[in-house]
N, C-alpha and C positions, 0 to 999 in steps of 0.2 A: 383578487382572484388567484394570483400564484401562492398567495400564504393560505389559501385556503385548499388545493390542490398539494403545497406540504404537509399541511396538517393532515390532510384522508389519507398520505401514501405513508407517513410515520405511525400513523394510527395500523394498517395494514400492515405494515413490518414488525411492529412492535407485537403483533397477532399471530404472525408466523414462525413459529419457535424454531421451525429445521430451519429455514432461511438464517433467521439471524444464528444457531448454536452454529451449521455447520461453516458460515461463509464469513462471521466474524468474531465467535469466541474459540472454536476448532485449534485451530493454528495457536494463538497465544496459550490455552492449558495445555496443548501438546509438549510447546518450548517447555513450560515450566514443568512439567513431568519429564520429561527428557535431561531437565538440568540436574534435577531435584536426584533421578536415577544415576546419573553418571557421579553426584555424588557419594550418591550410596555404595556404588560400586567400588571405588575406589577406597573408602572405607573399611568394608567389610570382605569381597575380594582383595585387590591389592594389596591393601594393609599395611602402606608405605606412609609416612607420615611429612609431608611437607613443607619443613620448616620454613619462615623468612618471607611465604606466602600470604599476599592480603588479597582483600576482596572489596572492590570502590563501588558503592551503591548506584553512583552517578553513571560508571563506567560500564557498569551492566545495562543498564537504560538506555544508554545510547546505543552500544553494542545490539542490542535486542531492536531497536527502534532501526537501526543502518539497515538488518534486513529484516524488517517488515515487508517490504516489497519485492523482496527475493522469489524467485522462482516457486519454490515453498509455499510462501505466502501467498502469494498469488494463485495460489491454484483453490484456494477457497476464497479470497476476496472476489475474485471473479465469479464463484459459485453463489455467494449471495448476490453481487452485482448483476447476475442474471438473474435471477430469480424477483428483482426489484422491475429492472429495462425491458425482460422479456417473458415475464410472467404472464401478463394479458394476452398476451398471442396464445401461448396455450393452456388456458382458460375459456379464451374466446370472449372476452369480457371489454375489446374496445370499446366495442360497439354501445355499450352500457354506460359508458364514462365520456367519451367526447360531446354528446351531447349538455354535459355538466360545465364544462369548462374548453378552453382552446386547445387546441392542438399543444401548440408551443409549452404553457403552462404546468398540461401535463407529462411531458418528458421531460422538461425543467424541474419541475418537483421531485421528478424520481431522480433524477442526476444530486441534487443536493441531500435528499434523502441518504443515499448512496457514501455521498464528501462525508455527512457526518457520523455514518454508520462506519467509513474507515476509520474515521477519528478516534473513534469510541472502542475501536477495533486496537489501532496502534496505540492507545491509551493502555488499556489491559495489558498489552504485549509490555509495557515499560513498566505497569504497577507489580505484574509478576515475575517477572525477570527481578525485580527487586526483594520480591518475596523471596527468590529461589536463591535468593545471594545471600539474604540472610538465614535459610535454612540451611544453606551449604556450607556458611562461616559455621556454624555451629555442629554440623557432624562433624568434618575436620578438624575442627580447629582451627580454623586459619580467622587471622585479625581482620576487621571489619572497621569500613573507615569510610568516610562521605564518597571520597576521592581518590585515586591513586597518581591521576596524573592532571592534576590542577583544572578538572573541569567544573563546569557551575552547572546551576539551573537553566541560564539562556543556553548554553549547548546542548541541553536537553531539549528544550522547546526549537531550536533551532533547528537540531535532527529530526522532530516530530514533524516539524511545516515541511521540508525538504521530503522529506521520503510518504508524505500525505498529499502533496505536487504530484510527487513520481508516480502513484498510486491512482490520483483522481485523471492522469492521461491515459491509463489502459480503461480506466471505468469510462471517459470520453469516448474511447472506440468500442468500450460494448457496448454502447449504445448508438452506435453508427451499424455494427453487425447487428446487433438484437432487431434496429428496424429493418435492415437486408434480409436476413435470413430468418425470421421472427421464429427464432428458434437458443433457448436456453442453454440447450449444449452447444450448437453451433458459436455463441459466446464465448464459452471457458475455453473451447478450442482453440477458434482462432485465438484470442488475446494469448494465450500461454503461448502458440506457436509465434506470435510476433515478438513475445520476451525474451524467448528463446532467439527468436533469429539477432534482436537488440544485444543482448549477449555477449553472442558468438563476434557480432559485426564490431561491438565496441573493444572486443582483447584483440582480435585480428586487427584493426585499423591503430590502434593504440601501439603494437608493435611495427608496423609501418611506420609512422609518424615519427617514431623515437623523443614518446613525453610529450612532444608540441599537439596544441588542437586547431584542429582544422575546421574547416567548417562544415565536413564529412562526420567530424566526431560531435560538433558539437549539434547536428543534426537528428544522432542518437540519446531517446530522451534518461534511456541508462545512463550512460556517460556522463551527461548534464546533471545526473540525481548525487553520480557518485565524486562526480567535480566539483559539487558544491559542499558537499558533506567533508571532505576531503580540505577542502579551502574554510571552512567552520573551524576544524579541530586539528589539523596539523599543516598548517597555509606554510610554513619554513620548507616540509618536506614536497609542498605542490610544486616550489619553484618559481615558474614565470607563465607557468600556466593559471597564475591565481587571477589575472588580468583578465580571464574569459571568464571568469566566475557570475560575473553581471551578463552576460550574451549566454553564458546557459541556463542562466533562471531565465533570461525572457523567453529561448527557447522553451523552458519547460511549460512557460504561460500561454506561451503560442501553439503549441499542440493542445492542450485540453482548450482552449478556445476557439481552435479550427475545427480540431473533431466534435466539440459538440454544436457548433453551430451547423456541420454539415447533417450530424444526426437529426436538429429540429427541421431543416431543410428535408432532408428526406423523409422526415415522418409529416409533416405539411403537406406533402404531394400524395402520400398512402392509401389505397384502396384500403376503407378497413370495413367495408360492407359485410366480410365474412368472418370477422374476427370480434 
């Protein structure tokens, strides 16, 4: 029943072209236009040549892939994510579907729909940033090389799960606001405004602490995305904070599993007679 309730909402996504262009391909051809211009700029404006410069394929990918989930990013991931969680509310099309299948099932299906649509999302965000590396070694001139600072492919894929974590807990709480407020903007709202507040609360408490985590910080699931990513690719420079690195993944698992078990809870309970 739940693989059948994924199948009809990936079929449905795969059908809504503004959904899927603006909420998960949007953002990654913007980077790579943006990267691709600041090359050019410097090119043809500047017209300063920068020797001694190289450019690490790998380094770009991850670089790209670290803020996928950035503020940025998030402002169309959430714009599809709503458009998945809190689409049938205005449509008015429950009422059509829960008869088909369970309650549970179907908010589950959209949530995983959602996991793989960011996947698919940060996927692009790393295929083209790689593109942009190589077009941008080739307007400058600059050397083109796997790696600049000794990373592989597991650091690639490492970044990918880490910041696909980071990302499937704000989609957890749209989908705790999308059944509250069964409203698609009320979604990008809130979630942007709780990133935002994640943020602000994790450099604020970070320079209190001085380095050390607390369990104030590692409460913030920023923090936890950027403490792990951080403990991946420069664990010498973390310190002694590398030791929470296992206590902020399980944080990070323990919010998107709070929040979405609160969302199927509260969509269980739903009047959706008029929806």
């Amino acid at each position: 029943m739940l693989a059948d309730a994924i199948a009809a909402e990936r079929f449905r996504l795969l059908r809504d072209r503004s959904a899927l262009f603006w909420g998960f391909c949007f953002a990654p051809i913007v980077g790579f236009l943006l990267s691709i211009g600041g090359d050019l700029f410097l090119h043809y404006v500047v017209k300063k040549p920068m020797p001694g410069l190289g450019i690490g394929l790998l380094d770009q990918m991850i670089k790209a892939l670290a803020s996928g989930a950035s503020t940025f990013g998030a402002v169309f991931l959430m714009i599809g994510a709503a458009a998945i969680l809190a689409g049938d509310y205005r449509w008015e099309t429950w009422r059509l579907l829960t008869p088909r299948n369970t309650r549970q099932n179907l908010l589950l299906a959209k949530l995983v729909v959602v996991g793989e649509a960011v996947f698919w999302s940060l996927a692009l965000t790393a295929v083209l940033s790689a593109a942009a590396a190589v077009i941008g070694a080739g307007i400058n001139g600059k050397a083109l090389a796997v790696t600049m600072f000794d990373r592989n492919l597991f650091d690639v894929l490492g970044v990918l799960a880490i910041t696909w974590l980071e990302a499937m807990t704000l989609a957890a709480l749209a989908a705790c606001i999308g059944v509250l407020s069964r409203s698609s903007m009320g979604v990008v709202i809130a979630c942007l405004g709780v990133r935002f507040v994640q943020t602000v609360l994790a450099s604020s408490l970070r320079m209190m602490e001085q380095g050390q985590s607390s369990w104030k910080l590692l409460a913030i699931p920023v923090y936890d995305a950027d403490l792990l990513r951080a403990t991946l690719l420069e664990p010498t420079m973390v310190g002694q904070t590398t030791s929470s690195a296992g206590a902020a993944l399980a944080m990070l698992a323990v919010w998107a599993a709070v929040l979405t078990t609160g969302a199927v809870l509260l969509f269980r309970r739903q009047d959706l007679t008029k929806e």
